[in-house]
Residue, then its C-alpha position, 0 to 999 in steps of 0.5 A: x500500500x505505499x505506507x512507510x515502514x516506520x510507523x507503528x500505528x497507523x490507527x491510532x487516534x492521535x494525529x497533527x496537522x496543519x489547519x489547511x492540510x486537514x481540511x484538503x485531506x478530510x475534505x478528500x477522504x472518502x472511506x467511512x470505515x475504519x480504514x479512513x485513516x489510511x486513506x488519509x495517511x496515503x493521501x498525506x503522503x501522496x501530496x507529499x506532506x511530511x509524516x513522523x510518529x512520536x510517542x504518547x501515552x495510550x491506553x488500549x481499549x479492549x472494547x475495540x470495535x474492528x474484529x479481524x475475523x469479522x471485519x477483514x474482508x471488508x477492510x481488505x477491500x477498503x484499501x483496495x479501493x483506496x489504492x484504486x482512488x489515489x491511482x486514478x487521482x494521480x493519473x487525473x482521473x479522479x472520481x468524487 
């Protein structure tokens, strides 16, 4: 999927962003599962906006509500059609 080795999270809750950046991302994104966050990381990267990780304190939930049994079908499919909009966003054929 294009996403950099270093992160170690990539749904974690806790993002940053310059005001302008995350409305043309948010304003972008057009996953309403779990997988938004992706989409908006790959975006992020597609404009090559710059992506670091750092360290909080978090506490896991372990009342999550993605289930890899029940929910990764679904999900896998989601990236797919995220990997497929960004492709068609950078060949200019991009669909809202």
């Amino acid at each position: 999927m294009g996403i950099p080795g270093g992160l170690s999270d990539t749904q974690c809750g806790f993002k940053i962003y310059r005001g302008d950046v995350a409305r043309r991302l948010y304003g972008q994104c057009r996953t309403e599962g779990f997988m938004f966050d992706i989409e908006v990381l790959l975006r992020a990267l597609h404009l090559g906006c710059r992506v670091i990780e750092f360290p909080v304190e978090w506490r896991c939930d372990l009342d999550s509500r993605l289930h890899p049994t029940r929910d990764g079908g679904s999900a896998f499919a989601e990236l797919r059609r995220i990997k497929h909009r960004l492709k068609d966003a950078k060949s200019g054929g991009g669909k809202r």
